[in-house]
N, C-alpha and C positions, 0 to 999 in steps of 0.2 A: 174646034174639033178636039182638043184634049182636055179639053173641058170635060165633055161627053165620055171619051176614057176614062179620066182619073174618076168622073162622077162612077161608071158603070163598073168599076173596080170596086171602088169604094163600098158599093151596095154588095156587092158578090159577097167581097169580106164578112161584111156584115152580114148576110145570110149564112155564110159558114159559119159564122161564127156562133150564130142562133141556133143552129143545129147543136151544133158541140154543144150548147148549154141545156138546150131539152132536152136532150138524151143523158146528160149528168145526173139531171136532174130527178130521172125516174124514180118512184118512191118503192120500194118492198116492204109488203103487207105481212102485220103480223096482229098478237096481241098480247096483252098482261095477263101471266098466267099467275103469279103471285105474289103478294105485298107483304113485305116481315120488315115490320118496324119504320127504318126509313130506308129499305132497299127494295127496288122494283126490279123483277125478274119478268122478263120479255121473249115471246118463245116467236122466234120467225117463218114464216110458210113458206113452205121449198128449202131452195138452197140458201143456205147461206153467204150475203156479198163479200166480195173479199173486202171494200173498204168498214166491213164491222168487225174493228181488230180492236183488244186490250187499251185505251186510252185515246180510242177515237170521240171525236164530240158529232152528237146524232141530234135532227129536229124531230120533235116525233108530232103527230096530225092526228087529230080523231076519223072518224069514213064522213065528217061532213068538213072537212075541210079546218078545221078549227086548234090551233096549234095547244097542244096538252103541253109538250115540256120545250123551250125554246133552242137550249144548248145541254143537251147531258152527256156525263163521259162515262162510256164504258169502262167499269171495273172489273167486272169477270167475264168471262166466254164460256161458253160450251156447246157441244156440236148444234145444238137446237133452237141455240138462243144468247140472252147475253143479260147483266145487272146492271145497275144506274143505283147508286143514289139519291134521293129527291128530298128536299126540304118539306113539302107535300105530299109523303108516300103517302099518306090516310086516304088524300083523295083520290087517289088512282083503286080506281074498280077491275077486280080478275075479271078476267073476261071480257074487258073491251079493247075492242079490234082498235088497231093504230098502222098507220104510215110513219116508215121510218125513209129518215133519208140524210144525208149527210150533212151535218150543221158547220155553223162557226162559232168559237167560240169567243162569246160574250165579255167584254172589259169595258167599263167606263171609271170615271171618276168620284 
C-alpha cells in the first residue's frame, strides 16, 4: 500500500511540475524590424514580458519552429521592443516573424 502512495505522489509531482514548465515556457511573438550592421532590433506584439529586461539571454524560433538565434543578450530596450547583437546580423531578414522565449545562456569549453 505505500508503495501505491509514494508511487501516486510521485506522479502528482510530476504533473505539477509539467505544468509549471509549459506554462514558462510560453513563447511571445514578435519580429525583426531592423538590421544595422551586427545589431538586430526586435519589435514585440502586445505587451511587453517583464522577463525581456536589459541583459537577459532570449531563444528566438522562426513561425516553423526552427531556432534563428540559440542564446542572445539583450543590449538595449525600449517600450516596443529590444537589440541583440548577432555575429550573423546579415542574415537576419526585417520583417521575419520570430518567437521569443527565454533562453540559457551558452558556455562550453
Amino acid at each position: 500500500m505505500k508503495k501505491h502512495i509514494s508511487f501516486l505522489i510521485a506522479f502528482l509531482a510530476f504533473g505539477v511540475a509539467s505544468l509549471f514548465a509549459a506554462a514558462a515556457a510560453t513563447a511571445t511573438a514578435g519580429k525583426i524590424a531592423a538590421v544595422e550592421g551586427n545589431k538586430v532590433q526586435v519589435t514585440v506584439d502586445g505587451k511587453m514580458p517583464d522577463w525581456v529586461k536589459k541583459g537577459a539571454v532570449l531563444k528566438l524560433t522562426d513561425e516553423a519552429g526552427k531556432v534563428v538565434e540559440q542564446a542572445v543578450k539583450v543590449t538595449e530596450l525600449s517600450a516596443t521592443g529590444f537589440t541583440y547583437t548577432a555575429k550573423n546580423a546579415e542574415a537576419a531578414a526585417a520583417g521575419k516573424k520570430l518567437a521569443i522565449q527565454k533562453g540559457k545562456l551558452m558556455s562550453g569549453c
